[in-house]
N, C-alpha and C positions, 0 to 999 in steps of 0.2 A: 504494500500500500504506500502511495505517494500524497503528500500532502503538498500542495501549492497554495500559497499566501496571494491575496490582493490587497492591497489596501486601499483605503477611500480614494485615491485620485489616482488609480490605476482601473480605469474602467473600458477598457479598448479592446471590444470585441473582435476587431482584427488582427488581436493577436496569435505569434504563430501557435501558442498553447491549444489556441478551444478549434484549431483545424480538423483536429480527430481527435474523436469521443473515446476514453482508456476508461472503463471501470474501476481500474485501480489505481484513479488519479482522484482526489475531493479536493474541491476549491473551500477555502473558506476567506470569509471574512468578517469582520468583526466591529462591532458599533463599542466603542472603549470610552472611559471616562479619564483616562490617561489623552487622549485626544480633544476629549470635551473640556479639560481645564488646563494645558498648560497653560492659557490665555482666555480671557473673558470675551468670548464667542458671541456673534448674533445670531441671535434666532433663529431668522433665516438661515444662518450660514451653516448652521447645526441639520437644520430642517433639509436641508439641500443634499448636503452631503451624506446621508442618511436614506435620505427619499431618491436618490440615486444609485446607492449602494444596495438598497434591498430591490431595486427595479435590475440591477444587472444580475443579484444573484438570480431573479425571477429568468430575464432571458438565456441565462446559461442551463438551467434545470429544463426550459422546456426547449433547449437544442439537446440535452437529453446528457448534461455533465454532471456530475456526482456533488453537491455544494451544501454546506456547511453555513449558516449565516446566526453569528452570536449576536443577538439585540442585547443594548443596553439594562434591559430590567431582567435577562432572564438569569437565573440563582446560579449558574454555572459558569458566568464570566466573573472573571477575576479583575480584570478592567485594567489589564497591563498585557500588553502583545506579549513579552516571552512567557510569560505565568500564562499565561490560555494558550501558546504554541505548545508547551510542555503538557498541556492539558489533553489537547487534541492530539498529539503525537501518543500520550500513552491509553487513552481511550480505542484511536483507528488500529492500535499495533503497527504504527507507520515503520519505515524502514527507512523515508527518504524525506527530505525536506527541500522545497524550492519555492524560491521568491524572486519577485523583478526588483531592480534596481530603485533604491527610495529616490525620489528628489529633493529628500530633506537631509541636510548633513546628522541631526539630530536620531533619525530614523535608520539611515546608514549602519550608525556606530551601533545601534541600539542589534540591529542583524548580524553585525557581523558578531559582537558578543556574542551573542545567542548561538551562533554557528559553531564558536570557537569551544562551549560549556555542552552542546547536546552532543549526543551518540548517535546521532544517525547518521547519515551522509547528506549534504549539504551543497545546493548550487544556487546562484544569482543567475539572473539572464538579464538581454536588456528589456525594456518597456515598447521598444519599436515605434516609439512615438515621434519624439524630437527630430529634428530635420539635422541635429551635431549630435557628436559624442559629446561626456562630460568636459573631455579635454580640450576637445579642440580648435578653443576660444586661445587655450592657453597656447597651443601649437602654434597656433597663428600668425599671434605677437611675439612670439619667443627672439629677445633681442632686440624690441621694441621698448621705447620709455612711457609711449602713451600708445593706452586700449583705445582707438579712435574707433568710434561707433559705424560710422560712415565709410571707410576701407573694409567692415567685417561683412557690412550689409552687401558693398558692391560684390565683393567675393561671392558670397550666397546667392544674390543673383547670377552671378556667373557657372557655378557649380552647378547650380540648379535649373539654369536657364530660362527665369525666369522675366518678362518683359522684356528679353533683350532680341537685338536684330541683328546676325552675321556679328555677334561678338561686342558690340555697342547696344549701351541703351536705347530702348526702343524711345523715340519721339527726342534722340540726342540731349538727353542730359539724365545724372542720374534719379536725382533729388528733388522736389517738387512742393517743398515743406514754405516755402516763400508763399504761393497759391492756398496753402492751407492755414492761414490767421482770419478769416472775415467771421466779424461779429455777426451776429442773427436778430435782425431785429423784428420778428414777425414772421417774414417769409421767404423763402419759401416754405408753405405749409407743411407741418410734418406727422407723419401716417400716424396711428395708435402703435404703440409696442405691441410686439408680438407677445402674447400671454402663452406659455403651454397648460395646454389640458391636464391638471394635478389633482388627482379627487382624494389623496389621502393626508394632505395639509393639516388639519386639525388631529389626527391621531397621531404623526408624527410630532406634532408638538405637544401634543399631552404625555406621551411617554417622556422626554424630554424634560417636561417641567416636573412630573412627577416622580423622575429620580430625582431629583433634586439639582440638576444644572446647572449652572448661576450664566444666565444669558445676557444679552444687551441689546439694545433698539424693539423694534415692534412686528409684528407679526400681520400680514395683510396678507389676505387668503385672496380677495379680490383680482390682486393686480403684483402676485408671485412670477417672478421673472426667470427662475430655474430651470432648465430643464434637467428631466429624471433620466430620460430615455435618450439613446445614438438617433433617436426619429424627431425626437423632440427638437432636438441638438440641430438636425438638418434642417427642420422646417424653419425655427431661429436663423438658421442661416441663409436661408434661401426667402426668405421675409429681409435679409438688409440685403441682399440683391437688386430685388424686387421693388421694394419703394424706398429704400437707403442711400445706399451707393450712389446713387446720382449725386450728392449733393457731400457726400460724408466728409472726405478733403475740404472743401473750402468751409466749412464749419465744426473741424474737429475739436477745434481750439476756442470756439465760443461757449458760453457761459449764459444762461438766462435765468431768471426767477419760473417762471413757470414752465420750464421744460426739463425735466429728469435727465432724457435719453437722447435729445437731440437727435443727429443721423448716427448716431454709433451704433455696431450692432450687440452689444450684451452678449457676446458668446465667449467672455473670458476664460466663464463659468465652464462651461461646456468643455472648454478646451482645455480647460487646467486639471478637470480629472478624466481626462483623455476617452470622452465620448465621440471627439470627432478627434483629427490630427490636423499639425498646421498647416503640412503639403495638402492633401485635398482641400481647405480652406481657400490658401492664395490658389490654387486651381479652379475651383471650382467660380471664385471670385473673376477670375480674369477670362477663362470662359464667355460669364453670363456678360465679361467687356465685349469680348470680341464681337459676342452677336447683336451688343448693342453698341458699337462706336456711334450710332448717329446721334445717339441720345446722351453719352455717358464721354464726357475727358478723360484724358490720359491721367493728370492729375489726380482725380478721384479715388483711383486705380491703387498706383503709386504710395499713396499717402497711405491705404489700407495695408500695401505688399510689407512696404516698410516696416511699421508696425509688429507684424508676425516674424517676417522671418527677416529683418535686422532688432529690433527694439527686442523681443522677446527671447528670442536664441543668443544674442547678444548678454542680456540678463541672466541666463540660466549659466552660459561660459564662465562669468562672472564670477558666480556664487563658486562653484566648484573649484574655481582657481584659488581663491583669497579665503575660503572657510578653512578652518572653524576662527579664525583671528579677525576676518569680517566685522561680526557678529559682537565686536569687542572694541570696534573702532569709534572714536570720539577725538578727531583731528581738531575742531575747534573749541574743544574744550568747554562745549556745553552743559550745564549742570541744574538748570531751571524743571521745577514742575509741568508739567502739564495742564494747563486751566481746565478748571472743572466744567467748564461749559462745553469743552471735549464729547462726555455723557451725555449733556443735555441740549445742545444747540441754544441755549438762552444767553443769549448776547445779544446787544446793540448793534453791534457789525453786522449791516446785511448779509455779506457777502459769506460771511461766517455760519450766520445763523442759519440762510441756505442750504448751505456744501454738508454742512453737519447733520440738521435735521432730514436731507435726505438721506444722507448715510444712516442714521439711525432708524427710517421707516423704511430704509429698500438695501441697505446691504450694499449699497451701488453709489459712486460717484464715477464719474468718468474722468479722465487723465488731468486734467489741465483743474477742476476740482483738487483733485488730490496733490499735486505738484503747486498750485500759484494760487491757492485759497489756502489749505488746510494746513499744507507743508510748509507754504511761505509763510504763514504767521509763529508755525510752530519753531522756525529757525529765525526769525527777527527777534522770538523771544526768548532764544537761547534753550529752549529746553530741550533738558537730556536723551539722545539720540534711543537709551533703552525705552524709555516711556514712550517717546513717539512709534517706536517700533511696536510695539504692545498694543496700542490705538490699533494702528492699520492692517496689523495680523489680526484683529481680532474681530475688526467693524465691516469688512468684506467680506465677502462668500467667495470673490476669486483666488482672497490670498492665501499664496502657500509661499510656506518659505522660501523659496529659491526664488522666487518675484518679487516678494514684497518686501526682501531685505533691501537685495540691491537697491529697488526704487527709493525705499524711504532712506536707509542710510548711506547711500551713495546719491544719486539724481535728486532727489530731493532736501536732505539735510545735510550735504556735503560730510559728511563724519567721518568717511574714508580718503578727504583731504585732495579730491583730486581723480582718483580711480575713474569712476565712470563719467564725471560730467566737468569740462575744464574750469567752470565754473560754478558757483550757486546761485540757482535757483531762488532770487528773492527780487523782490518791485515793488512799489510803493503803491498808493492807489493810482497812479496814472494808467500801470498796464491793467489793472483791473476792471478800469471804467472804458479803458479800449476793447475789450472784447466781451464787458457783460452789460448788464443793465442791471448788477447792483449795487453802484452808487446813486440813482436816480431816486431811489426811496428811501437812504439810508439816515440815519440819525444824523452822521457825522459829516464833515465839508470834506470832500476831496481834493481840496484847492491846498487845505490848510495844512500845517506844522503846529503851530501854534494853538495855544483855545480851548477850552473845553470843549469844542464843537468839534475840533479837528479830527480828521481821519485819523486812528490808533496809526493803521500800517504806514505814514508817511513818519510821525520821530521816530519810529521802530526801525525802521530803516537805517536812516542815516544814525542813528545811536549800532547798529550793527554795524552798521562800515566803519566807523571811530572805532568800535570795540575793537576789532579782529581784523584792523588795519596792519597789525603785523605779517600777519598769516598770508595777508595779497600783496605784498607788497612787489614781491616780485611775479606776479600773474598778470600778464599783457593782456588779458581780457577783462582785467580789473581796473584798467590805469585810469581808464575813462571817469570811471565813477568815483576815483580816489582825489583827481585832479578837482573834481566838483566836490566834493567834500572838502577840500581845501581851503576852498573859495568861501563857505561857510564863515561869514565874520565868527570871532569868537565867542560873542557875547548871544548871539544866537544859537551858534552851536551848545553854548553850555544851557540854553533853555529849551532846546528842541532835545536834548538829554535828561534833563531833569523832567520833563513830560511822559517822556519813552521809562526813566525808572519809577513813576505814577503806576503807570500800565505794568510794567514788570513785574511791581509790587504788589497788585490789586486788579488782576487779567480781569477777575471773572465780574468785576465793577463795571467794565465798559463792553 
């Protein structure tokens, strides 16, 4: 008897494992509370990852495989992966044991222990998902001083062949990110989200609350963005095809009050516990371009390719190269709380109160949310790269480690000093009122520094650039803003700092 492991975000029915049906192979998987609390988890993200995991065990039993699936309440989990592998190993009479490759350095070490302590025979494979090996981010650069994002992506397209023509960029240029900044002010009008069809949403949340859980955010059964299913997954995807795509590029990077989802297509989700993979994704994506170039830009296109297979494959090289010291990094020497408004979206800042409270009612922000709302106030105001990191692994349903580190402690709160983004990620309110509309209703002046009226994120800024004026001083992509900081009379600089340590001192006041 053969025992093979899944875990939650290993759900790829295309793998080469479920080709052909062995009797004497059992899939198991397991719903753990070692999973449900390293990190204060949303609801959703619980609900998801769960309402997923018992939907794939369902389509493997009725392709007719041997499966195992331990729910959180049942009296025979131990609610730790080795203590219930060791469970099921001496219950089946196993002989063997195999698992795919984690994507979590965490998860990693935790197998190979286990490997190294049990007596059966023991093998890893890969996930067959990823479009890279773990390495080969690292292969890449080897001998290089900067991970430039943009050399990793051309290469992918070129390997892969993807958009390109006789060896060049298809439409002569690689990158199209310049076309991708316009604000959305209205229109073009944009479709309803795609909802999957989830009819077991209220039982997976009551088991859930009923062991006892400790969740965060809210629970909307109405307007659940998840998909359970690989069909579910497709349909998601073939909904931002269909009335997305058109428009996705030139409004990726916009920002509204009453838009969630804008043209993005939500299938992070999907993709992150490997219901769908990324290569059919940008496929099936560039496809549904080809037969509609009348309708649809190159640009649109582009901006989506990028995304998956530079932005995402890019991220995952990352983690693998620089863990487990990653995960430990705090280059600018941040050390501030976390504003308790984090939890609850109750703030004065629009822009704030927005990004937040939809994170807590959907589990969901989109990129530019998460980086130049959430991340940028969380790094003007110095707080501690762990706490940030604990926010965002915990308030999404897409995050897994291997994504959600690099984003937040590399591209978003600079912590690893450099690594993935030449810069940080920070703006006052001017970039904020160029691509949203929420300084238009906000408490605060967007104009100002000074005031009690004044927009928090503008001394927050420049009190950040004084601070950790050290740290840039030699970054030519900083010099600009260092020179204008300069310029700052004294006597104002010292009061647009003493306003920003107000705030620093008393976040959750304004």
């Amino acid at each position: 008897m053969k025992i093979r492991l899944l875990l939650g975000d290993q759900l790829n029915i295309n793998h080469p494992w479920f080709q052909e049906i062995d009797p004497e192979v059992t899939y198991v998987l397991m719903e753990m509370r070692q999973e449900t609390d390293y990190a204060p988890h949303h609801i959703q993200k619980v609900v998801a990852f769960f309402g997923a995991m018992q939907t794939f065990a369902q389509t493997l039993k009725n392709k007719g495989h041997q499966v195992r699936y331990l729910s959180l309440d049942d009296p025979k989990n131990k609610q730790n992966l080795n203590e219930n592998l060791s469970l099921f190993i001496q219950e089946m009479g196993a002989t063997s044991f195999e698992y795919q490759l984690p994507d979590e350095y965490r998860l990693d070490e935790q197998l190979k222990n286990f490997c190294q302590k049990t007596a059966v025979e023991t093998q890893a494979v890969d996930t067959h998902h990823f479009m890279t090996k773990r390495e080969d981010l690292a292969n890449f650069f080897e001998g290089k001083k900067q991970l430039i994002l943009e050399f990793f992506y051309r290469n992918m397209r070129k390997q892969f062949d993807l958009l390109m023509q006789q060896g060049q960029p298809e439409g002569g240029q690689w990158n199209y990110d310049k076309n991708n900044r316009k604000k959305w002010k209205g229109t073009p009008e944009i479709p309803l989200a795609y909802i999957p069809k989830t009819e077991e949403l209220v039982a997976l949340q009551n088991r859930i609350t009923s062991a006892g859980v400790k969740t965060i955010g809210t629970m909307d059964t109405e307007n659940f963005l998840f998909p359970f299913s690989r069909e579910e997954a497709l349909a998601q995807l073939d909904y931002f095809c269909t009335h997305l795509l058109v428009h996705f590029g030139d409004f990726q990077d916009a920002l509204h009050t009453e838009e969630m989802n804008l043209f993005h297509s939500r299938i992070s989700f999907a993709l992150n516990v490997k219901l769908i993979s990324p290569l059919e994704v940008v496929q099936t994506v560039i496809d549904y371009y080809r037969a509609h170039e009348d309708e649809i830009d190159l640009a649109q296109v582009e901006g989506f390719v990028r995304q998956i297979i530079g932005w995402r494959e890019y991220m995952r090289g990352i983690y693998w190269k620089e863990m487990p010291h990653y995960a430990e990094k705090n280059e600018l020497d941040n050390h501030n709380p976390l504003p308790d408004f984090y939890w609850t979206g109750k703030t004065k800042m629009n822009c704030l109160h927005h990004a937040i409270s939809n994170s807590l009612d959907n589990a969901y922000a989109h990129h530019i949310q998460r980086l130049m709302i959430t991340g940028n106030f969380a790094l003007l105001a110095q707080v501690h790269p762990d706490a940030v990191d604990q926010w965002y692994l915990g308030i999404y349903a897409d995050a897994i480690e291997w994504v959600q580190i690099t984003n937040t402690r590399g591209m978003s709160q600079w912590a690893d000093g450099g690594i993935v983004a030449t810069k940080p990620y920070v703006s006052a309110a001017a970039y904020i009122h160029k691509m949203s509309n929420y300084c238009e209703s906000c408490t605060y002046d967007k104009k100002k520094r000074l005031g009690e009226d004044a927009c928090p994120f503008n001394s927050l800024y420049w009190n950040f650039l004084d601070d950790k004026k050290q740290f840039f001083a030699k970054n030519n992509r900083m010099a600009m803003m260092l020179r204008l900081l300069e310029k700052i009379p004294p006597q104002e600089l010292a009061e647009i700092k003493a306003r920003a340590g107000k705030i620093l001192t008393q976040p959750d006041a304004f």
